[in-house]
Structure formats: structure tokens, C-alpha cells
Backbone as a printed PyTorch tensor [residue, N CA C, xyz], in Angstrom:
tensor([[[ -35.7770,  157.2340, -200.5430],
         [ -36.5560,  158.1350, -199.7240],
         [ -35.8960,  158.2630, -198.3490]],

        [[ -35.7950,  159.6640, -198.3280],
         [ -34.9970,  159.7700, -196.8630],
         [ -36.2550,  159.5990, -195.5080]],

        [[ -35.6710,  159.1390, -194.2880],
         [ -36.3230,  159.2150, -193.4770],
         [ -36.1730,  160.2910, -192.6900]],

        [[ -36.8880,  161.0850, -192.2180],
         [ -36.5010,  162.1770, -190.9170],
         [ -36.2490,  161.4640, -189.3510]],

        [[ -35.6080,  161.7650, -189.1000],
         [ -35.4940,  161.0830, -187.4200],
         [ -35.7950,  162.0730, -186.5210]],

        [[ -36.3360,  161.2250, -185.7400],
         [ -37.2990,  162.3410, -184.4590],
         [ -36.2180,  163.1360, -183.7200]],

        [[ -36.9000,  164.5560, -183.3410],
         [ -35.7710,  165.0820, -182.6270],
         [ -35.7380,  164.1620, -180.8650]],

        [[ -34.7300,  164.8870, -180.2750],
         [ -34.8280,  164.0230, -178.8510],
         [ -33.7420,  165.3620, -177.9150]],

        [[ -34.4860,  165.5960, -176.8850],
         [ -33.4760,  166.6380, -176.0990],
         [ -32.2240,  165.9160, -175.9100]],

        [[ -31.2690,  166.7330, -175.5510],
         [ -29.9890,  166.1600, -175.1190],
         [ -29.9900,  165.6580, -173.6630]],

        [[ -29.2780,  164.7160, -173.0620],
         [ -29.5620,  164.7840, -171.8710],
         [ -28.9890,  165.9720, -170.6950]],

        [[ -28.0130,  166.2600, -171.1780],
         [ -27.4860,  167.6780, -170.4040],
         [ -29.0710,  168.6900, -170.4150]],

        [[ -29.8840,  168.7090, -171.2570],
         [ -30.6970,  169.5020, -171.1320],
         [ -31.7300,  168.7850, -170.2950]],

        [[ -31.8800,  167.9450, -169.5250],
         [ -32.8840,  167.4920, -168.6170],
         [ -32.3330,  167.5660, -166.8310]],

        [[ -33.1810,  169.1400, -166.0810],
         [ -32.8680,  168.6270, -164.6500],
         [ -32.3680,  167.5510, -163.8740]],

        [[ -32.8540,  166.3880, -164.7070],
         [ -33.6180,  165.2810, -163.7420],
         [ -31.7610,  165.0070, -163.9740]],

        [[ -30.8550,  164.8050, -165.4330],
         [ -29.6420,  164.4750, -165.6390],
         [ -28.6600,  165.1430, -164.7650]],

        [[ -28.8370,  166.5390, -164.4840],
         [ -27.7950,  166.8450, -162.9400],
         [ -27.9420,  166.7160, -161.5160]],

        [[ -29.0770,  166.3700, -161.3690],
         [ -29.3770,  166.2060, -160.1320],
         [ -28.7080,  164.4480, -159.9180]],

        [[ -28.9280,  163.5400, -161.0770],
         [ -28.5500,  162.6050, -160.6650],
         [ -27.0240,  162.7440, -161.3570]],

        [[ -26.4920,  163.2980, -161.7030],
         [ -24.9470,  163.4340, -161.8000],
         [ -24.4100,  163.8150, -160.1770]],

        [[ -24.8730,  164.9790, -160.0590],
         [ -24.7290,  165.3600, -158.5500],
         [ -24.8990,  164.2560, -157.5710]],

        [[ -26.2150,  163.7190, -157.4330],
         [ -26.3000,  162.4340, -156.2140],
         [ -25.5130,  161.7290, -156.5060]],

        [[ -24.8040,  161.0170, -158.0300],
         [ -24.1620,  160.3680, -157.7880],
         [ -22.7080,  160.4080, -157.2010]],

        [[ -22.7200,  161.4020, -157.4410],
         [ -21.2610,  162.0740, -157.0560],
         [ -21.0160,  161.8530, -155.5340]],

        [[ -22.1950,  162.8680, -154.9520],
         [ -21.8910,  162.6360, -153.7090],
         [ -21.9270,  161.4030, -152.3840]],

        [[ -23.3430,  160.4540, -153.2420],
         [ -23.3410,  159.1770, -153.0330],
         [ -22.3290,  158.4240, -152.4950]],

        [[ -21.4960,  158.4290, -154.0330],
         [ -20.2010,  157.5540, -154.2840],
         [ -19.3430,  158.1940, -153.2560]],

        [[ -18.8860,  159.1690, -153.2980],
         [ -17.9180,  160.1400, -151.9950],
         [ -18.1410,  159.5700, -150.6760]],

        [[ -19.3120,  159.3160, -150.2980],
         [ -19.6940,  158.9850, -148.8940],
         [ -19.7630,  157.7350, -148.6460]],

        [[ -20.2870,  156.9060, -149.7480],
         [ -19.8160,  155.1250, -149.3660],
         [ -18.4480,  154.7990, -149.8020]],

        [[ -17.3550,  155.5220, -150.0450],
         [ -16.0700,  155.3130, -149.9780],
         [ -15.8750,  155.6630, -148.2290]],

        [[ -16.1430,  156.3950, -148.0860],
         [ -15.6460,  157.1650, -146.5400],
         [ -16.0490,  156.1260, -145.5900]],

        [[ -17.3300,  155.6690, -145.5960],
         [ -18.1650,  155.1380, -144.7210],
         [ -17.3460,  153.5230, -145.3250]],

        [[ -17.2920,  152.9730, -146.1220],
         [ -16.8710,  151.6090, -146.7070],
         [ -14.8950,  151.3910, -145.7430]],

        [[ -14.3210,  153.0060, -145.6210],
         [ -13.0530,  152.7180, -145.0140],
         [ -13.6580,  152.4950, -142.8990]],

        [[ -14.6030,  152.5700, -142.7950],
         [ -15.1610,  152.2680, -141.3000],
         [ -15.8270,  150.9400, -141.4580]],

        [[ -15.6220,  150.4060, -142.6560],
         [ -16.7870,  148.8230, -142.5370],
         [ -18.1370,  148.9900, -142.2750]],

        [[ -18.7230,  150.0550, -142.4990],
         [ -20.0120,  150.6570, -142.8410],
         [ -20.8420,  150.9640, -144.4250]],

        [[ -21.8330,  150.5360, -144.2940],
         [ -22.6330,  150.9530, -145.5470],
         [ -23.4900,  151.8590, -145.6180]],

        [[ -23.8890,  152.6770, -146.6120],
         [ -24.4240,  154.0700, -146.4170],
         [ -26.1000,  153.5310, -145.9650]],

        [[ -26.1560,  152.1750, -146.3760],
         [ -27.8180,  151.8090, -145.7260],
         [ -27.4710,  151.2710, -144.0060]],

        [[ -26.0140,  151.0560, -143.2970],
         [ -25.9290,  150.7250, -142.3450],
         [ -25.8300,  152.1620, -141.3970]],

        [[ -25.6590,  153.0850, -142.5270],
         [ -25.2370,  154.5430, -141.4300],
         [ -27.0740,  155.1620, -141.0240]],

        [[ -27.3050,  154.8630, -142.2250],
         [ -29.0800,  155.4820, -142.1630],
         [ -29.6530,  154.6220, -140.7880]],

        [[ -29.4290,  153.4420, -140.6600],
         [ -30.0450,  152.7920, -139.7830],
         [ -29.1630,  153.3200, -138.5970]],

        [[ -28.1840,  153.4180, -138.6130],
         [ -27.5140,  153.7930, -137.0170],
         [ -28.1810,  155.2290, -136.5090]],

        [[ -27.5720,  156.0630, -137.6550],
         [ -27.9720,  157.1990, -137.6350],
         [ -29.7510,  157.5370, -136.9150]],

        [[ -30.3160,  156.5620, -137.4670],
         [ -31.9940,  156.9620, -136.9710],
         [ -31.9490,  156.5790, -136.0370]],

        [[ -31.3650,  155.3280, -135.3590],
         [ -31.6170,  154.5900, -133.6960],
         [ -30.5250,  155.3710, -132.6740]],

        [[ -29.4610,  156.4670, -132.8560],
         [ -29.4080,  157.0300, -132.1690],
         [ -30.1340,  158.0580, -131.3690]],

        [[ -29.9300,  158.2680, -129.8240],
         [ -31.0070,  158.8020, -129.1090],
         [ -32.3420,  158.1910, -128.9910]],

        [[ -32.4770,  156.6730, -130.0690],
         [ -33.8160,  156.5960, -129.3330],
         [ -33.8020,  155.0760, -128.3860]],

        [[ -35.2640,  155.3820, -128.1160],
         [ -35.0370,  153.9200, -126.9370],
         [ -35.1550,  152.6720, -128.0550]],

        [[ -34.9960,  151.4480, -127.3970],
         [ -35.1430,  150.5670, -128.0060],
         [ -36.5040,  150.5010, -129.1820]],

        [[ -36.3110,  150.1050, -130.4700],
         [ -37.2710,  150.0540, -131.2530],
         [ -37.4270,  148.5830, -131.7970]],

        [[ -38.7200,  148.1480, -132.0530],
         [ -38.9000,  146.9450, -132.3910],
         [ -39.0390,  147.7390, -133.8230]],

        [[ -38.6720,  145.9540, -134.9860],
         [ -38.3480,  145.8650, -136.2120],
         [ -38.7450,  146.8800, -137.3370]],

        [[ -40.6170,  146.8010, -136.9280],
         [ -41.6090,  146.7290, -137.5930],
         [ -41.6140,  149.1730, -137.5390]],

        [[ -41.2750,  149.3400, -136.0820],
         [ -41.2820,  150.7640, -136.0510],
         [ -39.7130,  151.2670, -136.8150]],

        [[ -38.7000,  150.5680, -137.2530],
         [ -37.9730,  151.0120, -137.1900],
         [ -38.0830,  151.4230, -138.9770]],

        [[ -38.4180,  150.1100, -139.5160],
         [ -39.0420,  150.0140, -140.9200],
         [ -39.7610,  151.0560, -141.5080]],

        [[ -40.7120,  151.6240, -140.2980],
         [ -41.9800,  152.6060, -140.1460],
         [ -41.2290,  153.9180, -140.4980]],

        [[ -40.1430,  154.2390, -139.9330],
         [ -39.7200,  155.3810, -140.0480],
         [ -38.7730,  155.7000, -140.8480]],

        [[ -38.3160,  154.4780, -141.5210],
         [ -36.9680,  154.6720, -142.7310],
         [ -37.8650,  154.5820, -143.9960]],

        [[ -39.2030,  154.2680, -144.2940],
         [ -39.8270,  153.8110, -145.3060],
         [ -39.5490,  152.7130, -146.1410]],

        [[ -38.7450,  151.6090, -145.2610],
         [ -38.4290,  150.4100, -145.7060],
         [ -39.3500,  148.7470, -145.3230]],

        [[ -38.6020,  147.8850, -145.7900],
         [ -39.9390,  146.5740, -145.7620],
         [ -39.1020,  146.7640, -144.3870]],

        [[ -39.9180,  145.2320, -143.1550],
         [ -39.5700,  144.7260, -142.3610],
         [ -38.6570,  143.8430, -142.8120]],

        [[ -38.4910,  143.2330, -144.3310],
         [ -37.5800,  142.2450, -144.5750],
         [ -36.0950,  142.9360, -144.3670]],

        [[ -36.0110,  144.1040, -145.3860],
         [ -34.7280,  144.9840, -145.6340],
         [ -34.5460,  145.6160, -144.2070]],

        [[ -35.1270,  145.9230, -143.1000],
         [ -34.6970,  145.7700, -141.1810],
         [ -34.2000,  144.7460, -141.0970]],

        [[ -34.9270,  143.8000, -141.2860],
         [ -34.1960,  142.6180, -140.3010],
         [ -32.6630,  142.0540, -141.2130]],

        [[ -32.6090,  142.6440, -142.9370],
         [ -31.2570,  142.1550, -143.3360],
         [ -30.2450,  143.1360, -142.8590]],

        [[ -30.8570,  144.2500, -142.8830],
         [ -29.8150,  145.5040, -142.2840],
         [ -29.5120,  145.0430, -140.6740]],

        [[ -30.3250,  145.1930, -139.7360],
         [ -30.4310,  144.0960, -138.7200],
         [ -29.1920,  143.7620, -138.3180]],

        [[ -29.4330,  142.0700, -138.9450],
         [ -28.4630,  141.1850, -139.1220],
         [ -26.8110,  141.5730, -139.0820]],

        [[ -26.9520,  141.9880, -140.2260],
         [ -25.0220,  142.8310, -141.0310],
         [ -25.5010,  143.5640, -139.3580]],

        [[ -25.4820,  144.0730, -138.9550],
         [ -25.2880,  145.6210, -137.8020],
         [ -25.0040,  144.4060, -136.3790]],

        [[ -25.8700,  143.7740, -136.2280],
         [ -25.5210,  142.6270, -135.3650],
         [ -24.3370,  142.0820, -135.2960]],

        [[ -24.1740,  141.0280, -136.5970],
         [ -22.8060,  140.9990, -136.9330],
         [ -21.2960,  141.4440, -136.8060]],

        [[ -21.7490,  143.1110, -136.5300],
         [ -20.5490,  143.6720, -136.4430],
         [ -20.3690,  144.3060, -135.3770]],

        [[ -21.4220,  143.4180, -134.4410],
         [ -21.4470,  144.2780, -132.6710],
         [ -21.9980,  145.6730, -132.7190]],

        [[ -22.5380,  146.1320, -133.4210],
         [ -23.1230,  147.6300, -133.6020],
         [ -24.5900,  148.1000, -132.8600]],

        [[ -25.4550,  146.8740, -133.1390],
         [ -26.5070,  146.7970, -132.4310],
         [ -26.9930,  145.8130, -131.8780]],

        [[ -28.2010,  146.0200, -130.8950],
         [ -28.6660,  144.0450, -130.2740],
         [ -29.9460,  144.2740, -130.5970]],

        [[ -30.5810,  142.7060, -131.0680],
         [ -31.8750,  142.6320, -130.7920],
         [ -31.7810,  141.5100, -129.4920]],

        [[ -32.9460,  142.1030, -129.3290],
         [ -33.4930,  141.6810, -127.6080],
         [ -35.1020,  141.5110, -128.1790]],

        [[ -35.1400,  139.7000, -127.2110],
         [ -36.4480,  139.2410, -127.2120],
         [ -37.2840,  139.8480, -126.4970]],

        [[ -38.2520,  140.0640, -126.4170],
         [ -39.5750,  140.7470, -125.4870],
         [ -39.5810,  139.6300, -123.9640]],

        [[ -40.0220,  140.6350, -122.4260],
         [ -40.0620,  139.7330, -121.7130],
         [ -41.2310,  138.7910, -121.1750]],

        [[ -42.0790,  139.4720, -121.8600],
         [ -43.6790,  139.0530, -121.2650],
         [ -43.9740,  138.4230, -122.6970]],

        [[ -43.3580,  138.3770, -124.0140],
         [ -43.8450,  137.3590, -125.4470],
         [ -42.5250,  137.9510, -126.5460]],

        [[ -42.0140,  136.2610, -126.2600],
         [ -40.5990,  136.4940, -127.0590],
         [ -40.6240,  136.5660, -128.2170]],

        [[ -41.7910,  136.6360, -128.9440],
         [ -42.1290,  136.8410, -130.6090],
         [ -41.7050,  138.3450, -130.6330]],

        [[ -42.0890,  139.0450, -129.4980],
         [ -41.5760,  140.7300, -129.8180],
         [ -40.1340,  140.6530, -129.5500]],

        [[ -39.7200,  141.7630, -130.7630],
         [ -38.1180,  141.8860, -130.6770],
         [ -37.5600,  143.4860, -130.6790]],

        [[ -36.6530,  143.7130, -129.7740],
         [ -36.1980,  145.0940, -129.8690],
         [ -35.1310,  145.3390, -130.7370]],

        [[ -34.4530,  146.7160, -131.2110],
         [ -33.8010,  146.7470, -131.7640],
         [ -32.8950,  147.6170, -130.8520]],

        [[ -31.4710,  147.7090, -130.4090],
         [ -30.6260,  149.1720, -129.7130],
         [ -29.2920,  148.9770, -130.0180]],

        [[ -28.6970,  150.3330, -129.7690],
         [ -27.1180,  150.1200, -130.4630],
         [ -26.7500,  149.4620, -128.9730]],

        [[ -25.3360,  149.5120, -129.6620],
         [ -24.8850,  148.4500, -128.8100],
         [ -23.9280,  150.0780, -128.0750]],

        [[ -22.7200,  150.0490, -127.4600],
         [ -22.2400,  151.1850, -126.6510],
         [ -20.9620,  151.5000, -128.2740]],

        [[ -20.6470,  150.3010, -128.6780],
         [ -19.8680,  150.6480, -129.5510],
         [ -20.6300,  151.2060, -131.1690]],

        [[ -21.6920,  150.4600, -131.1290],
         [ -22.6960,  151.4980, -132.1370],
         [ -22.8520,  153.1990, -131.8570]],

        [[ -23.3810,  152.9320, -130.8650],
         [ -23.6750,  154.3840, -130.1810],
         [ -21.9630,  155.3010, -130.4070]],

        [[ -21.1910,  154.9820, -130.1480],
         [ -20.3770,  155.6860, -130.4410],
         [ -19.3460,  155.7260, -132.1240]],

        [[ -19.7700,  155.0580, -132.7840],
         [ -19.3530,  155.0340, -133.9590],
         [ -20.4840,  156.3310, -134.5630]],

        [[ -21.4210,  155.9420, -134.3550],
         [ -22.1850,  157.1530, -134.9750],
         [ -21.6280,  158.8000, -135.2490]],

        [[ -20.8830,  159.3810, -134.1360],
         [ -20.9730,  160.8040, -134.2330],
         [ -19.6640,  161.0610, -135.0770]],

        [[ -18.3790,  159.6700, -135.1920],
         [ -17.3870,  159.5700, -136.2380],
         [ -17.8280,  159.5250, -137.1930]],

        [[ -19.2560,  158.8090, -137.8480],
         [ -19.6010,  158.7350, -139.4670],
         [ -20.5340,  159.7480, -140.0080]],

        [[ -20.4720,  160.4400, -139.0180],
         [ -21.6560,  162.1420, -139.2880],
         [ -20.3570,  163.0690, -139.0100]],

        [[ -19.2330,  162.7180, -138.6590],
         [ -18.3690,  163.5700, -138.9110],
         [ -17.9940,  163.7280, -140.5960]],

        [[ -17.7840,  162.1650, -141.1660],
         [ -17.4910,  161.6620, -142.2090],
         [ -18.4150,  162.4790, -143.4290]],

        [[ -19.8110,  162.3670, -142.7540],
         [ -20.9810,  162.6340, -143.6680],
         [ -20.6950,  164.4130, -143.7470]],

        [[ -20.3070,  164.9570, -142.7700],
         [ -20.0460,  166.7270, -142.2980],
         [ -19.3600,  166.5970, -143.4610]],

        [[ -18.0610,  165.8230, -143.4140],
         [ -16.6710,  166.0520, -144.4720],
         [ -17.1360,  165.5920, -145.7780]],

        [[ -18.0010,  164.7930, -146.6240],
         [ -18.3620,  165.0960, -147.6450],
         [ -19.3300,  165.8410, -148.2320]],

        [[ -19.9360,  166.6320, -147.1080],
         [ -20.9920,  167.3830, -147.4840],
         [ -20.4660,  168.9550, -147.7300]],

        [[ -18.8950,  169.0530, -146.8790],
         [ -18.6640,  170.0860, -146.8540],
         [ -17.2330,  170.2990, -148.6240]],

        [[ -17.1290,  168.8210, -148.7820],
         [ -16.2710,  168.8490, -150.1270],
         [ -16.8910,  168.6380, -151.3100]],

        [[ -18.3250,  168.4260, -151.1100],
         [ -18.8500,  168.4610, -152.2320],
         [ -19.9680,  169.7890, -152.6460]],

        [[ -19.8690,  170.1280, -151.3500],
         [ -21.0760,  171.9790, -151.1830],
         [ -20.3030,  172.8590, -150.7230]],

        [[ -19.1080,  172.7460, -149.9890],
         [ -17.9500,  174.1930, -149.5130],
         [ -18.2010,  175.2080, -150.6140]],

        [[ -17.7230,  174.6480, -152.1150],
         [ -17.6730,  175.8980, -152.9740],
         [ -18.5980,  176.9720, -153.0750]],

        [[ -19.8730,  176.2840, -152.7450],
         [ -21.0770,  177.0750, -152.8660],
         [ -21.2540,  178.4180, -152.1280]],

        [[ -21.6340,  179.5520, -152.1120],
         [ -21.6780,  180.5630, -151.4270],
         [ -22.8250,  180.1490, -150.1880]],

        [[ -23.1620,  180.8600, -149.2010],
         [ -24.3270,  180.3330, -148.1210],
         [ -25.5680,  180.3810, -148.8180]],

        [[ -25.7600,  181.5720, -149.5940],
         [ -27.2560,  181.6410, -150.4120],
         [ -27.1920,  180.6780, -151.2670]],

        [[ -26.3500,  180.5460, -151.6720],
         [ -26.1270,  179.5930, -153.2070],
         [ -27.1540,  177.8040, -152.3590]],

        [[ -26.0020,  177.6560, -151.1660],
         [ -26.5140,  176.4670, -150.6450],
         [ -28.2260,  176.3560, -149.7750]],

        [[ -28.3320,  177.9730, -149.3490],
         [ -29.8010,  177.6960, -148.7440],
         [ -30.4840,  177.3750, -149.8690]],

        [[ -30.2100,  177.9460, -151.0450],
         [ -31.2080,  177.7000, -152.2690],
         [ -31.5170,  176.4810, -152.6320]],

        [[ -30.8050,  175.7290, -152.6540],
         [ -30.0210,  174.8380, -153.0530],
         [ -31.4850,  173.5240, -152.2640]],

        [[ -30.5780,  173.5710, -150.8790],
         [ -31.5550,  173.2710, -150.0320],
         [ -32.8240,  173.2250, -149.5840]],

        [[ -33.5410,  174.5040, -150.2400],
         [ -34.6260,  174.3810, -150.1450],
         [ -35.5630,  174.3610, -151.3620]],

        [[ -34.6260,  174.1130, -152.7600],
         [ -35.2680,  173.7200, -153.9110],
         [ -35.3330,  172.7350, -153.7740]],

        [[ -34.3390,  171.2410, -152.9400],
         [ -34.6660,  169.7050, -152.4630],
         [ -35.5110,  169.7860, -151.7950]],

        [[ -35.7710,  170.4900, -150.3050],
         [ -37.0160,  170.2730, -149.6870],
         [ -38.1640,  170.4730, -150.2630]],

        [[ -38.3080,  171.3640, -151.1680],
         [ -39.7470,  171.4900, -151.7950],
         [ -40.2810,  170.5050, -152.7900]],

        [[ -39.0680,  170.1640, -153.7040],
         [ -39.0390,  168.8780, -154.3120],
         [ -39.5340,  167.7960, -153.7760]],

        [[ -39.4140,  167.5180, -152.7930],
         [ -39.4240,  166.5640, -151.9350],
         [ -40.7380,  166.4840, -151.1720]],

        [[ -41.6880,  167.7890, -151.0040],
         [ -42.6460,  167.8290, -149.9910],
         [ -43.7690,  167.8260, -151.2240]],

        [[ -43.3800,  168.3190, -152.5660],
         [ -44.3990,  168.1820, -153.8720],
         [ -45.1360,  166.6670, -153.9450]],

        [[ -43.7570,  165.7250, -154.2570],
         [ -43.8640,  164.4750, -154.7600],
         [ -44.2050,  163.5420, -153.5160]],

        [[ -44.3400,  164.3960, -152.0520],
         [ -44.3010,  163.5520, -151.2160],
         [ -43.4610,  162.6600, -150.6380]],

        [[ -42.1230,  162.7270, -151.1850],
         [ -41.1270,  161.9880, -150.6220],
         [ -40.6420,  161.8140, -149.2430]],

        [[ -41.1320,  160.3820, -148.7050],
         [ -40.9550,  160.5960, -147.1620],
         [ -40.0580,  159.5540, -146.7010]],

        [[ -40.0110,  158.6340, -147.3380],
         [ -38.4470,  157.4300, -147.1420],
         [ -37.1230,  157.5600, -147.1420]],

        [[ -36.2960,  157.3730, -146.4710],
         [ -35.3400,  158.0060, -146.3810],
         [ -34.1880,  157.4170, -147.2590]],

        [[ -33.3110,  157.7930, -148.1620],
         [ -32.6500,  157.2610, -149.2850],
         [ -31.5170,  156.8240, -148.8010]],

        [[ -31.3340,  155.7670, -149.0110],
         [ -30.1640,  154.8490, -148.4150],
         [ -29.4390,  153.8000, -149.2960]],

        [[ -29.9810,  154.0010, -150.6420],
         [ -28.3690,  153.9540, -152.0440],
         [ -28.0920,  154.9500, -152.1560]]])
């Protein structure tokens, strides 16, 4: 007796399979770029957000990347480490801690958004301008459906 086997879409036929062909693509492109600066694409997200602002303690900085306070203070750490940023104790209760780039943070930044310009522009150049507003604002809507408000940093 033969058995029938269930059908099953292909995966080429599922959105969800190019979109993550695509992220990965471009992902990978940008933590090569960022990996030749001794940067990680979760160390650029964090630079990237604390530029222009004033000092931020742990807990706000967490607040606005949609990450734990644990994964701040390990990102933190590595960024410390590499002279990029300081934490600073509070002066009136040293349990509070700030977070700020350091002068050499602050200026690494506008080199790895150059970096981020140059893979955004080798992995979307081909696209026509409509092609890419579309593009763009089929992610934003995606994104404002499901509520997606954390900022992606694999």
C-alpha cells in the first residue's frame, strides 16, 4: 500500500525565505566591514544611538535599543574596553552610572555610517529610486503592523 506524502510549499515560495536571504546578505556585508574597524554590528547600534546624546545611564540606554540591562552593560564593557565609551559613577549616589562616548568613540562613528552608506549603497544601488522607496516602505509598514520597535543588532 502506497502512502501519499503531504504536499509542502517550496521554500523559494515563502516571503518570509527572501527577506531573510536578503538580511542575510546584507547583515553578513556589514559585519565584515565593521569587523575590519574592530567593531561589531551590536557595538555600531550602541555607538550609533549614543551619538549626539548626553550622557545616558544603563537602564535608558537598554530602554531605547529594546535590549536587557544585562546585554548594555556586556555591550558596555567590550566598548569600554576599546576606549570607545566611559561609564561614569553618579556624584550625589555612586550606584547611578552614566554611559558617553569617549572623543575617540564620538569620532569613529561617522567612519562606520560611512561603512554602513557603502553597504547599503552595494547591496540597494541596483535598485531604481521607486524600486527602493517601495522597498522601504513595505519594511516600515511591516514593521509598524507587528509592532516592531527594538532595534536589530544580529
Amino acid at each position: 500500500m502506497k502512502h501519499k506524502r503531504p504536499q509542502a510549499a517550496a521554500l523559494e515560495d515563502h516571503l518570509g525565505y527572501w527577506l531573510r536571504l536578503v538580511s542575510n546578505h546584507v547583515s553578513q556585508g556589514f559585519a565584515r566591514k565593521l569587523d575590519g574597524r574592530g567593531v561589531t554590528v551590536a557595538e555600531w547600534v550602541v555607538l550609533r544611538e549614543m551619538l549626539h546624546q548626553p550622557p545616558l545611564a544603563p537602564s535608558q540606554l537598554a530602554g531605547r535599543l529594546g535590549l536587557t540591562r544585562g546585554a548594555i552593560s556586556k555591550l558596555a564593557d567590550r566598548l569600554i574596553a576599546k576606549r570607545l565609551i566611559l561609564r561614569r559613577a553618579g556624584q550625589d549616589d555612586l550606584r547611578f552610572q552614566s554611559l558617553e562616548l569617549t572623543q575617540q568613540g564620538a569620532e569613529l562613528v561617522p567612519e562606520l555610517a560611512a561603512l554602513a552608506d557603502q553597504n547599503e549603497a552595494e547591496c540597494f544601488g541596483h535598485l531604481g529610486k521607486a524600486e527602493r522607496l517601495a522597498l522601504h516602505e513595505a519594511m516600515q509598514a511591516l514593521a509598524r503592523h507587528h509592532s516592531l520597535t527594538s532595534k536589530p543588532i544580529d
